[in-house]
ZADRENNU-55830 format. One record per residue: residue number from 0; chain; x, y, z of N, C-alpha, C, O in turn. Coordinates in pm, whole numbers, plus 50000, padded with zeros to 5 digits. Layout:
N
NUM/A/X/Y/Z/X/Y/Z/X/Y/Z/X/Y/Z .
...
//
This chain:
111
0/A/50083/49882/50000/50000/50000/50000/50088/50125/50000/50201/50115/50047 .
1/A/50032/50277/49936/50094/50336/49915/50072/50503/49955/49950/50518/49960 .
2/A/50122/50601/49978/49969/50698/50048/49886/50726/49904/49896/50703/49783 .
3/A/49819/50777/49978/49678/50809/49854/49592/50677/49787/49531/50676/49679 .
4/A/49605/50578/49876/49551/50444/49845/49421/50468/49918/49415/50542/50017 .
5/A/49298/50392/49858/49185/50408/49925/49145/50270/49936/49124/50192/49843 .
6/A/49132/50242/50104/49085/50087/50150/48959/50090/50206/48908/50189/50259 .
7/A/48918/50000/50197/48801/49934/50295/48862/49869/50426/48954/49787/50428 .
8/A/48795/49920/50536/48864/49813/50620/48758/49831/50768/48694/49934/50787 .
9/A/48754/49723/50854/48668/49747/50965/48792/49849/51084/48913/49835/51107 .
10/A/48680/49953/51138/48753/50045/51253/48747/49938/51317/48843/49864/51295 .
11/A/48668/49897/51392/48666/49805/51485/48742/49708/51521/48787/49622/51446 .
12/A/48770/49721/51695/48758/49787/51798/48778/49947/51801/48880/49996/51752 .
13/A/48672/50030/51865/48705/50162/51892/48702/50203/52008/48690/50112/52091 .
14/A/48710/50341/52064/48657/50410/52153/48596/50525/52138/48625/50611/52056 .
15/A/48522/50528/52205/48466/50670/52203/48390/50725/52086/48306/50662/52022 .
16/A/48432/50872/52060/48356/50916/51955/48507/50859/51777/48513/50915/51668 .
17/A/48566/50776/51811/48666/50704/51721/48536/50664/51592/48414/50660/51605 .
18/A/48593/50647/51511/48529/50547/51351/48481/50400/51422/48552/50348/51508 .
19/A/48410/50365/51398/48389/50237/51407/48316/50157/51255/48273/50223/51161 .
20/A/48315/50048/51259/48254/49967/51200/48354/49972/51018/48473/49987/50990 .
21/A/48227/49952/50930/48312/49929/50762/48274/50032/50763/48167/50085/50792 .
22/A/48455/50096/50697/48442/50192/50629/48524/50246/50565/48629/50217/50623 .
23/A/48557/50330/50448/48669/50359/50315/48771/50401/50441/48733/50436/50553 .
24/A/48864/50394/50411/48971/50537/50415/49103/50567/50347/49124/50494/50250 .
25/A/49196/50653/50373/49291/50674/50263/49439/50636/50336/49440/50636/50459 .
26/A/49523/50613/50287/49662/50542/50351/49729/50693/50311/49708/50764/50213 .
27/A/49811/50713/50419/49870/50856/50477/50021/50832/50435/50095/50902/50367 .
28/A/50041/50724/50490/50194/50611/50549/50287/50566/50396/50254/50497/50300 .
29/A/50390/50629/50424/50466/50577/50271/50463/50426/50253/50401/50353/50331 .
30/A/50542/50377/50137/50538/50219/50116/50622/50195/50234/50583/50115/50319 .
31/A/50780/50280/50253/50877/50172/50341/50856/50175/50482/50933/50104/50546 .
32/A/50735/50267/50573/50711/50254/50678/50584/50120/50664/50576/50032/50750 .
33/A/50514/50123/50572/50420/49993/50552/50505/49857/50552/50480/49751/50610 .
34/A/50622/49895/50459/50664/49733/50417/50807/49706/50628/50840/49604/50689 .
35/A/50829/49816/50646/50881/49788/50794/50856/49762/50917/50937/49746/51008 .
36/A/50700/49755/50922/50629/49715/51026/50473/49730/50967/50425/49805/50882 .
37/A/50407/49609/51061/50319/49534/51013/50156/49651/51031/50042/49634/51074 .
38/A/50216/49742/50984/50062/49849/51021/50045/49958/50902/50097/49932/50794 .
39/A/49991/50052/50915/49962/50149/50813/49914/50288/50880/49807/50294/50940 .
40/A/49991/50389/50868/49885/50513/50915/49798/50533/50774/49838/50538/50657 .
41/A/49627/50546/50846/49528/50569/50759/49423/50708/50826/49445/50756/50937 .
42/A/49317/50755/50742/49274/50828/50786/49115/50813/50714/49090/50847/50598 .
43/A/49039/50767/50790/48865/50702/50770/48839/50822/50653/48903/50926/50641 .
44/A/48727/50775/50570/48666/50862/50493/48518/50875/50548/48476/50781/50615 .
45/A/48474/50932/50535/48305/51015/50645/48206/51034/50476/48241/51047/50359 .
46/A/48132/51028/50516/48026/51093/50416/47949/51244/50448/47900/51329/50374 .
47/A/47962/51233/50585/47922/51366/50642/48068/51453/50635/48183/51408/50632 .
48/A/48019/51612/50633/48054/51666/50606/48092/51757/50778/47994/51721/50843 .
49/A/48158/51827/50851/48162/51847/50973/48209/51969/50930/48312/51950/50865 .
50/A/48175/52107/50939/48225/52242/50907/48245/52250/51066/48322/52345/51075 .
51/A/48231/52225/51139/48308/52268/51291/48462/52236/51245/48554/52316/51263 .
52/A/48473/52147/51203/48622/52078/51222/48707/52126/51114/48822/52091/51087 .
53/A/48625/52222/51050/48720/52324/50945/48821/52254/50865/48775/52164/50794 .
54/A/48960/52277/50859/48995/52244/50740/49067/52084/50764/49158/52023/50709 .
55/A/48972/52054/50881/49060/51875/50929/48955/51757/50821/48961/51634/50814 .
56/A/48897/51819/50774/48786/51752/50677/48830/51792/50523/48812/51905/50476 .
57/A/48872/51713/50473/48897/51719/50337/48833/51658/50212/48834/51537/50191 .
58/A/48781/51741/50137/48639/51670/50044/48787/51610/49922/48879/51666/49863 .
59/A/48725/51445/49937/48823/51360/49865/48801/51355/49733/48698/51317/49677 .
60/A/48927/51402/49672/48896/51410/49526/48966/51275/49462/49089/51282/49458 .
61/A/48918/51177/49421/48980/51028/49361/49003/51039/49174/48938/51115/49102 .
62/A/49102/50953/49131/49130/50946/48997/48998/50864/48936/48975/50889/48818 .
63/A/48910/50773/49000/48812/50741/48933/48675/50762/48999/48567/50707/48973 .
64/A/48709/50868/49100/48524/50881/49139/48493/50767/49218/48386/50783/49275 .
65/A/48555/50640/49247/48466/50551/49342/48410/50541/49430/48306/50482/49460 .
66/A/48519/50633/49509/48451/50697/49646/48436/50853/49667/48506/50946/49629 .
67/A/48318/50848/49741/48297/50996/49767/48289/51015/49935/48269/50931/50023 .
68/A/48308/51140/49940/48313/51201/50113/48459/51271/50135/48540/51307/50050 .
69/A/48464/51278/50271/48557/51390/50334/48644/51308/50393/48585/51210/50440 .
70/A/48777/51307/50413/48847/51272/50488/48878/51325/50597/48920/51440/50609 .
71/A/48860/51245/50686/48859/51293/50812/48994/51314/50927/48990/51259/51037 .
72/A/49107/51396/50887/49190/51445/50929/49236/51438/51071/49353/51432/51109 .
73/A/49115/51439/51152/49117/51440/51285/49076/51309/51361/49052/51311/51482 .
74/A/49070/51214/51298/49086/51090/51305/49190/50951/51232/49164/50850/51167 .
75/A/49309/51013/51284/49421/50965/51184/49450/50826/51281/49449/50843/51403 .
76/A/49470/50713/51237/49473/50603/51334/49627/50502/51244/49645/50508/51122 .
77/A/49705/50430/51327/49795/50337/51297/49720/50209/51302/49684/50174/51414 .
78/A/49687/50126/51193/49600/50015/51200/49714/49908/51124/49798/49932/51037 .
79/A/49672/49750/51212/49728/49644/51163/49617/49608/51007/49503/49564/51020 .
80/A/49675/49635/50886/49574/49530/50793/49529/49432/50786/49414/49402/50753 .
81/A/49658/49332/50832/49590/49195/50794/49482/49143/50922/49440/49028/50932 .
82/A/49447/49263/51021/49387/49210/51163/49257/49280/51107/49154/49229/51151 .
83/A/49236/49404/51002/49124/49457/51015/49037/49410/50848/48943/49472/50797 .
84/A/49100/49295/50797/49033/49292/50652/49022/49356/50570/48914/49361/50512 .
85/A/49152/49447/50521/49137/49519/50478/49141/49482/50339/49204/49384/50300 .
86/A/49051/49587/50236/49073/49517/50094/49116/49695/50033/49107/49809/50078 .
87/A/49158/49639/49923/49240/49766/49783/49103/49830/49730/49006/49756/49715 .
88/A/49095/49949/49705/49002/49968/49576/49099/50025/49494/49206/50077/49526 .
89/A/49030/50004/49340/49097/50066/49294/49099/50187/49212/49109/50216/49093 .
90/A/49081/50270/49369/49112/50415/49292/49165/50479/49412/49147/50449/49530 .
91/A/49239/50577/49355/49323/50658/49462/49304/50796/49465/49240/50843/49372 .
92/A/49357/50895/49576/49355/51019/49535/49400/51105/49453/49460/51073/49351 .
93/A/49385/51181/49475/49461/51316/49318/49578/51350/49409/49590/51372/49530 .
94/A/49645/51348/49320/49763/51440/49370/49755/51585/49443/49840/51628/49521 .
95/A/49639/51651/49406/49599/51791/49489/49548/51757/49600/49592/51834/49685 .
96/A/49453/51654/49662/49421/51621/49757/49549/51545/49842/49569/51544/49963 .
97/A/49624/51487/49737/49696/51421/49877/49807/51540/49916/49863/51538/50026 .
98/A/49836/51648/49811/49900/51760/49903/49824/51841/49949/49897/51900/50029 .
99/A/49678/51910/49957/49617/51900/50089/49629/51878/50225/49640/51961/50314 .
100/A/49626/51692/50235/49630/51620/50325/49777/51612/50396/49778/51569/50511 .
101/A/49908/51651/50334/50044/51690/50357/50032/51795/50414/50102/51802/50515 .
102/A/49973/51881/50393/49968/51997/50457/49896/52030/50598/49928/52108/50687 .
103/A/49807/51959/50586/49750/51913/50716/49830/51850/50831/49806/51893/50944 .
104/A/49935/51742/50814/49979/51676/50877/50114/51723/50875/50202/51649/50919 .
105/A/50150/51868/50815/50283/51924/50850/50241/51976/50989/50293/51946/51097 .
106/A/50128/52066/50967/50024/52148/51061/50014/52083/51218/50031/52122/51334 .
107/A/49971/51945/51139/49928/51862/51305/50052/51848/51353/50056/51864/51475 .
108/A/50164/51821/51299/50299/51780/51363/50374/51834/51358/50485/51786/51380 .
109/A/50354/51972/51324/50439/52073/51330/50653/52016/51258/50770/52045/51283 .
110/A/50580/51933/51176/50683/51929/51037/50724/52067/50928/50800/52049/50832 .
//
């Protein structure tokens, strides 16, 4: 997996107000932190739209349209794949969205 990859995968187990259950999201995490340990930073895709949470919601723009909604920025999680079923689709983000989403996570981590 690669960033700007868009998976299916169960949140579940969560807490709180966390993602739960099936649902898209986008891989954040380069290939050689994926292929060096057995996890992925990802970030759920929402269908709702949350204008409180301003620019931590990013309306996902994909190379084939498969999925639609916002990425949800403020729910960035390190998940094992092969524990959550995760499957490929195949379509990914745009390159404008995934520098967007870079920009976001310079922001959050003050990179």
């Amino acid at each position: 997996m690669k960033p700007g990859d868009i998976i299916h995968l169960n949140w579940s187990p969560h807490s709180g107000s966390e993602m739960a259950q099936q649902h898209y999201g986008v891989v954040l995490s380069v290939e050689a932190f994926n292929k060096l340990i057995p996890r992925v930073v990802v970030a759920p895709i929402t269908s709702k739209d949350r204008p409180e949470f301003g620019p931590l919601r990013v309306p996902l723009q994909t190379a084939h349209n498969k999925v639609h909604g916002f990425i949800c920025m403020d729910h960035i999680r390190c998940l094992d794949p092969d524990t959550r079923g995760v499957q490929l689709n195949q379509d990914e983000m745009t390159l404008a969205c995934k520098n967007q989403c870079k920009g976001i996570l310079k922001k959050i981590f003050g990179l």
